[in-house]
N, C-alpha and C positions, 0 to 999 in steps of 0.2 A: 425596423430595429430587430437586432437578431435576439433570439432568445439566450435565459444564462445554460441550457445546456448545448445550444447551438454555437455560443460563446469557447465553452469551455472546450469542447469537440475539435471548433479551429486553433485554442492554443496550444491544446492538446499535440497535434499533430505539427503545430510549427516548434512545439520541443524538440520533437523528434526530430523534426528535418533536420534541426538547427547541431543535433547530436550523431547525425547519421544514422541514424534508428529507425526508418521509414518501414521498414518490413517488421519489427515489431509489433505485435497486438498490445494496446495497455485498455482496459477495462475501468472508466474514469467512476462509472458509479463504485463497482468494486473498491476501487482507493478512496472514493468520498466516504462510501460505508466505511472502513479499516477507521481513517480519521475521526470522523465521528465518533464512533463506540470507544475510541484513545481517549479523545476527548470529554466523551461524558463519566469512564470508567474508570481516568487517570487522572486528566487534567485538561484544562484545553493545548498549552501548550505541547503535551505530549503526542495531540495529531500532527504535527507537520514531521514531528522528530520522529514520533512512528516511522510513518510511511516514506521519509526519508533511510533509513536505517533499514527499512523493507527491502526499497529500490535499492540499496547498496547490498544488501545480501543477495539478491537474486542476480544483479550485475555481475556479483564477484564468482556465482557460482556458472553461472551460462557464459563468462569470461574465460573462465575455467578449466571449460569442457564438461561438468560436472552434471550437465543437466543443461535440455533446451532453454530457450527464450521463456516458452510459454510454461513448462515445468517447475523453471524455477522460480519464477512470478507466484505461481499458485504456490509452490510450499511457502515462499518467503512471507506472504501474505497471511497462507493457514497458520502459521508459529505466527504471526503476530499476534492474530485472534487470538490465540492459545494462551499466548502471553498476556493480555490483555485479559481476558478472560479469569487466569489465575489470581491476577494483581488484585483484581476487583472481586476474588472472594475473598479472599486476605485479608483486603482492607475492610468489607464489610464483616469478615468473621463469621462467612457461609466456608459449608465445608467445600476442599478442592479436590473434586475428582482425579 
């Protein structure tokens, strides 16, 4: 029986096929942490819609020209945190850097 990160690895990679994305890097714990921390900081539903809206910023900007694959992955991801990060002092009523 395969394991759930061995699991996620192969559907991982049949996204991609299935996208034309094979030379793509995607970094699955990276996207599991991003959801998560939406998750625990937001909502739960705001992990899928996070890292949804992540994937569509960084698509649109390495679509673009605007920035590689793997550059725009990293910012679209860092501004989520960012975002995330702010929402959840907001709401607790810590101060936001």
């Amino acid at each position: 029986m395969k394991s759930q990160d061995e699991t996620l690895e192969e559907w991982c990679r049949a996204l991609l096929q299935a996208y034309d994305l094979e030379d793509v890097q995607i970094d699955v714990n990276a996207i599991l942490s991003l959801a998560g921390v939406a998750a625990h900081s937001v909502v739960r539903p705001a992990a899928p819609l996070t890292t949804f809206i992540a994937g569509l910023a960084a698509g649109m900007a390495a679509g673009s020209g605007q920035a590689s694959d793997a550059a725009a992955i990293t910012a679209a991801m860092d501004r989520a945190r960012s975002l995330v990060a702010d929402y959840d002092s907001e709401a607790t009523g810590a101060p936001v850097e």
